[in-house]
N, C-alpha and C positions, 0 to 999 in steps of 0.2 A: 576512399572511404573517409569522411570529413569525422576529424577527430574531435575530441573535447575537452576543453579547458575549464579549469576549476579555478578558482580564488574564496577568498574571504566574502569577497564583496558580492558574488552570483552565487554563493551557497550560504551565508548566515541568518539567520531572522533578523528585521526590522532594526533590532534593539543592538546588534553585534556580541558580543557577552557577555551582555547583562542577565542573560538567562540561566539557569541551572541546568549546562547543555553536558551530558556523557555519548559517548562512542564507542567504536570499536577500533583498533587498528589489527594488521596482519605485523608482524615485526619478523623479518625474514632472519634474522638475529640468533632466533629465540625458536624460530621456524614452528610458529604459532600465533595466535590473537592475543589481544590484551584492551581490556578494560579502560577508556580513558575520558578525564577528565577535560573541558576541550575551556579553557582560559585565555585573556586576551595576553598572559604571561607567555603561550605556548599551548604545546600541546602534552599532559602529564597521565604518565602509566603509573592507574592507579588497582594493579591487580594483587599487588602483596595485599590490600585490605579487600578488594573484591577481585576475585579472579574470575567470575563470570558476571556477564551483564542482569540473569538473573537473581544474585546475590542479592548486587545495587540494588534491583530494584523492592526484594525484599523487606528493604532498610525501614523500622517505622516512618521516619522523614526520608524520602533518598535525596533531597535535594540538597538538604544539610548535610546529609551524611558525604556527600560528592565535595560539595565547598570545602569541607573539613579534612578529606583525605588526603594524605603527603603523596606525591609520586615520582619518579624517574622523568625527568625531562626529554622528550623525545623529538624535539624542536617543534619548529613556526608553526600554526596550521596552514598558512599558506606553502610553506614547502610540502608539506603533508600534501596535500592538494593537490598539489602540481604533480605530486608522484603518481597521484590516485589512478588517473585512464591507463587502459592496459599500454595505448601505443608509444608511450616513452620512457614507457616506467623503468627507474633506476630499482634492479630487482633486490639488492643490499637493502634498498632506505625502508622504511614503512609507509604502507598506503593505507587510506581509509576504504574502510567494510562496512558492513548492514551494521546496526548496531545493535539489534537485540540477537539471541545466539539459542540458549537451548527453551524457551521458551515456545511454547506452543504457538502456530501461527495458524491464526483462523482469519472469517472472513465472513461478513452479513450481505448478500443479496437483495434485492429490490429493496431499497430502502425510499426511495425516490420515487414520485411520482413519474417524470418523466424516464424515468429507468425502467419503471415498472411496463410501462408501454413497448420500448424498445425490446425489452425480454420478452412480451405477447409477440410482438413482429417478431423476434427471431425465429419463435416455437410456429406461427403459424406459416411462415415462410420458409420452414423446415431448411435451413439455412443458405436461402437463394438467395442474395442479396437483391438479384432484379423486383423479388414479388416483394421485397420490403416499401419501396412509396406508397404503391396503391394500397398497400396494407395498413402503413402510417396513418394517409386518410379515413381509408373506413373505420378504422378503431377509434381514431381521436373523434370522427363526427359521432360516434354513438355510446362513448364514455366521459369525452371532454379531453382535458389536456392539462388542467388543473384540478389535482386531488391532493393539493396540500395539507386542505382545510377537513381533509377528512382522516379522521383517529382509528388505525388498525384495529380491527376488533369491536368497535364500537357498532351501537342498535342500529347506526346510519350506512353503516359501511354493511351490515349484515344482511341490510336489507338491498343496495346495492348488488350485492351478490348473486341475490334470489332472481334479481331484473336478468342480471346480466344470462345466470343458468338457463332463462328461459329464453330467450335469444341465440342461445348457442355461442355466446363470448365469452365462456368461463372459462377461466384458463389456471395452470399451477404456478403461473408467476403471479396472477392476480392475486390467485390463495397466500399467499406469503406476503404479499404488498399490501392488501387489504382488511385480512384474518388477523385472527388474534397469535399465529406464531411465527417469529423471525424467521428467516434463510440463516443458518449459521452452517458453515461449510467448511472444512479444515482446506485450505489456501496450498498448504506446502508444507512439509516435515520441521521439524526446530532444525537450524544451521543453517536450511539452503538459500536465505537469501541474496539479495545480493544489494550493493548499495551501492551511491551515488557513485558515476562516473563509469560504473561496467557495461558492460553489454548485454542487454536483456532478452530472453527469450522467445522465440514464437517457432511452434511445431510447424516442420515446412507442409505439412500434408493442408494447413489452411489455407483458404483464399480468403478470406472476411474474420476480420482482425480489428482490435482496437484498444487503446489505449485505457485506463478507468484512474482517474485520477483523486485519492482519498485521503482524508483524514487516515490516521492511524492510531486506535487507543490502547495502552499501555496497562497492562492489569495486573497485580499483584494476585498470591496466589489464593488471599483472602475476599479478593473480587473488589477488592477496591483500585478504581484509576486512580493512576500517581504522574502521568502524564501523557503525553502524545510522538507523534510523527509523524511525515507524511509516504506514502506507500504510492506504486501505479499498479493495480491489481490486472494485471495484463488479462487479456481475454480470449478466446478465440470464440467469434460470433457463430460462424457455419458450424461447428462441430454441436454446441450449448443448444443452435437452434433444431438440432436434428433430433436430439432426445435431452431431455434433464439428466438422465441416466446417464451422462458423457462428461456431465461436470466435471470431472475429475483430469479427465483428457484435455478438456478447453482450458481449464485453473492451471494445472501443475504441470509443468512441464521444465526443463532446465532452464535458470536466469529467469523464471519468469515471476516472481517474487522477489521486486524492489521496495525497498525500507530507508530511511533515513532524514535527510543527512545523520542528525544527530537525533538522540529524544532527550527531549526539555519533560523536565520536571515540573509539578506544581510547585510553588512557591506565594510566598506575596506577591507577586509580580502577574501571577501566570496562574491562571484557574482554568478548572474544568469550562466554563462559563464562556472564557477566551475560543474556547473549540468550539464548542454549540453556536459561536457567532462566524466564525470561521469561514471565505471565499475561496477555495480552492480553485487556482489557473491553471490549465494544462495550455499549452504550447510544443506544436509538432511543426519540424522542420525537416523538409526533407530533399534527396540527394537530386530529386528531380524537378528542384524549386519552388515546388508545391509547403505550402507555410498554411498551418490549423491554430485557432486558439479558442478556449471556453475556458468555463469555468463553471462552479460547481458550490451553490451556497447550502452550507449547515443548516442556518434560518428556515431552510425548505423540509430537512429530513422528516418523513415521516413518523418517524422512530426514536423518541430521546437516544443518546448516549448510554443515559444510565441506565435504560431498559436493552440494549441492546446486549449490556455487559452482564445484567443479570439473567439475561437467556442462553448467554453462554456458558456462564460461572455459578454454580448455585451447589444447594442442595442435590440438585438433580447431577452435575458435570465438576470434577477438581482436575485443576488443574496443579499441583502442586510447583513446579518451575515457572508458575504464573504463565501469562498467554499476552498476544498481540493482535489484534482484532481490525484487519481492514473493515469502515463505517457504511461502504456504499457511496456512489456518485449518481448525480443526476444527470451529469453530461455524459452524452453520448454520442461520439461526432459521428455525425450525417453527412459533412460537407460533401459532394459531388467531386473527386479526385481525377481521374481516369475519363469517363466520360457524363453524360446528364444522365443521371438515373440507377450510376452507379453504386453510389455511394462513396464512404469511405472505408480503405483497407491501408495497411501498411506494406510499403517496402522496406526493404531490409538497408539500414543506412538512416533511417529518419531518427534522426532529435529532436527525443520528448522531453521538458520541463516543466514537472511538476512542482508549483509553489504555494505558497502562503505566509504574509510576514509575519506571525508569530512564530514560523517553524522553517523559517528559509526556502529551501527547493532543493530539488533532487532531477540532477540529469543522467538520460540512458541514453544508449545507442542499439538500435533493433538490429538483431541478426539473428538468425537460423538457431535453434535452442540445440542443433547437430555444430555451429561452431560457435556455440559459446563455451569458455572454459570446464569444463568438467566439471560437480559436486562431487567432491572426492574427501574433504573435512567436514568430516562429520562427527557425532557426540563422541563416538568411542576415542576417536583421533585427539579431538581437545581433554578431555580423560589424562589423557595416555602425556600429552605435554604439558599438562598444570601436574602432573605428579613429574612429569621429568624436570619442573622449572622448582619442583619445592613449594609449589603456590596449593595445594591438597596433599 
């Protein structure tokens, strides 16, 4: 099984830390997580002032409020790093975790034109992977392929819609890609995710599988973004395309909500603006020499940012531990794996990295959601050790 290696320099954004970057670690010490500040000093446990990541982000500024906090030195990030992959981890030292914790994780579907298409092909190809080409084809010749330029909701798309019902091409991913209301889906429980360096989930009952490589926006519980991340909202394709009704089965499963590396704050430096321009690359390596890469631009979403957050957060929805909002991707790999015609699926062993230099990258290693490490810390668990650590 081809392991993975972490540094400074394959996990930081662009800038190194100059950004307003917080984390998580596990500190086996303490035999719990802790809040931290991530500096080119080191790496500082800043949980006597925030003992949860939700707190942080609470903060009116969290980016100042991070810069400003004192903390416990807990060494290099690169030693940090190096401890991070399960397979040599020195289990004494601390390793980096997801970094957001009890906050809600949710997640917006069809966001993306070309997403939007891939979810018709799944639904109509009731998750055959074989009937997905020929289905590629006739949908693209009689929709197009580009639906950037058209505004969800809007009198243009409304009336698209009418075409399409009468045709027999309406579909419930359309209605969400096209209509006036988001896909907003709860992703995974607060706690379970998992972050850079673990091993990621996929339920073995799939065969058509893939990667979703996104932005990740960061909400306060007032519904304001205070910053980002980036996230692989793992998928399982066959299960999604058999019913909508199975979402739940194809999204959540164990390890299968990656977060990370860090989340940068807004700052001077780093606006909401910086995401909305945002090129997300995914890259798939895998044990049987087979190598994928795409990417995945902001610039295209259908859907601002801000509106995706006030469909999740409002009047209508509270979040009070604030929430994490996987944004949606437009890429979705098709490359031909296996044989012509098959598409793409994953084996269990491939390395995925997901980047972006304002927010660095994030890598996984796929296995069986049956061996990946257990979700066994959960809220009551971290509870139970910020009151045994004196930190609530």
């Amino acid at each position: 099984m081809t392991a993975i290696t972490l540094t400074p320099a394959n996990t930081l954004p662009e800038d190194g830390y100059s950004g307003a970057l917080a984390g998580r670690v596990f500190r086996p010490d303490v035999e719990g997580p802790s809040v931290v500040a991530i500096r080119a000093e080191g790496v500082f446990d800043i949980s006597a002032h925030f003992p949860t990541m939700s707190e942080l982000c609470e903060q009116t500024d969290p980016a100042a409020a991070l810069h400003a906090a004192k903390g416990e030195h807990l060494g290099s990030l690169e030693a940090i790093l190096a401890n991070t992959p399960p397979d040599n981890r020195d289990a004494r030292k601390p390793w980096l975790i997801a970094p957001n914790d009890v906050q809600a994780i949710k997640a917006a579907g069809v966001t993306f034109a070309v997403s939007m298409l891939e979810r018709v092909i799944e639904e109509k190809a009731r998750g055959d992977f074989q009937a997905a080409a020929k289905l590629r084809t006739d949908i693209t010749a009689l929709i197009g392929d580009d639906l950037s330029k058209l505004k969800p909701g809007s009198p243009e798309a409304m009336q698209l819609k009418e075409v399409l019902i009468a045709q027999g091409a309406w579909s419930q991913y359309l209605e969400v890609g096209i209509g006036p209301d988001a896909e907003i889906f709860t992703k995974a429980p607060p706690m379970s995710a998992v972050g850079t360096g673990a091993d990621a989930g996929l339920h073995p009952m799939s065969t058509w599988n893939n990667p979703e490589p996104e932005v990740v926006i960061v909400v306060a519980s007032t519904g304001k973004i205070i910053g980002g991340m980036l996230g692989n909202d793992v998928n399982l394709r066959d299960v999604e395309g058999r019913s909508g009704l199975l979402l739940g089965k194809a999204k959540d499963n164990n390890a299968s909500a990656v977060t990370g590396p860090f989340i940068r704050f807004f700052d001077g430096h780093f606006t909401l603006d910086d995401l909305r321009q945002a090129v997300v690359t995914l890259r798939v390596e895998g044990p049987d020499g087979f190598s994928l890469e795409g990417s995945s631009s902001l610039v295209k979403i259908s859907r601002d940012l801000a509106d995706l957050s006030a469909q999740m957060l409002g009047k209508h929805h509270q979040y009070p531990d604030g929430a994490i909002l996987y944004t949606g991707t437009m890429y979705s790999p098709i490359k031909d794996r296996d044989a012509p015609g098959k598409g793409f699926t994953h084996k269990m062993g491939d390395i995925v990295t997901v980047s972006t230099p304002k927010l660095g990258a994030i890598v996984s290693r796929m296995q069986s959601a049956y061996d990946c490490p257990p979700w066994t810390f959960g809220t009551s668990q971290l509870i139970r050790n910020l009151a045994k650590r004196g930190l609530i």
